[in-house]
N, C-alpha and C positions, 0 to 999 in steps of 0.2 A: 555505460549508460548513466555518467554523472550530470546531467545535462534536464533543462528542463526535457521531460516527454509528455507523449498524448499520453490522457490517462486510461485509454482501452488496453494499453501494450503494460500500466502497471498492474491494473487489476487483471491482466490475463497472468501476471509472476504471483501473483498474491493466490491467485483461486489456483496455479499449479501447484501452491507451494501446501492447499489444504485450509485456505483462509476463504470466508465467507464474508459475503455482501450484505452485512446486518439492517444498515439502516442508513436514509442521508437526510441529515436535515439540513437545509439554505444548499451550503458551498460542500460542506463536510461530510463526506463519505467515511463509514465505520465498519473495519473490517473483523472479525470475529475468529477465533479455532480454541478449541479447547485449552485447557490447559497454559492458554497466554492472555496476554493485557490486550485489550483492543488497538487497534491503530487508525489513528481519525486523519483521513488527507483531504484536504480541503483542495477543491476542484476549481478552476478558475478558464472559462474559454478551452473547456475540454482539454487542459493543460494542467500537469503535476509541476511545481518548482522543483528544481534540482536539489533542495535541502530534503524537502520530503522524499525525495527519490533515493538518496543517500544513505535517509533512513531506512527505507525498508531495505535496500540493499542489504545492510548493516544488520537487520532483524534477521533475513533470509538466511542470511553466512554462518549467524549465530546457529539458527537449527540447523542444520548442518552439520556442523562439530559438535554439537551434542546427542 
């Protein structure tokens, strides 16, 4: 899933992963869980880019292995 996607399919990996829907101001959606930094993805035509996609990949894997 490196690739741009819809962003219902990334905010459905983010709220499995225990990360909440804090707030969206304009474009920029903020997602929130304890114990971490926020993650801001800015939303465009109900589409994530592939860099922000990347990242939370990237975030996801992390908790994971720890």
């Amino acid at each position: 899933m490196a690739q741009e996607v819809r962003f219902v399919a990334l905010r459905s990996m983010l709220e499995s992963a225990g990360w909440t829907l804090k707030r969206i101001r304009g474009s920029h959606h903020v997602f929130v869980k304890p114990g971490r930094l926020p993650i801001s993805i800015p939303v465009h035509g109900k589409k994530v880019k592939a860099v922000y996609v990347r990242k939370v990949q990237q975030i996801l894997a992390e908790e994971q292995g720890s």
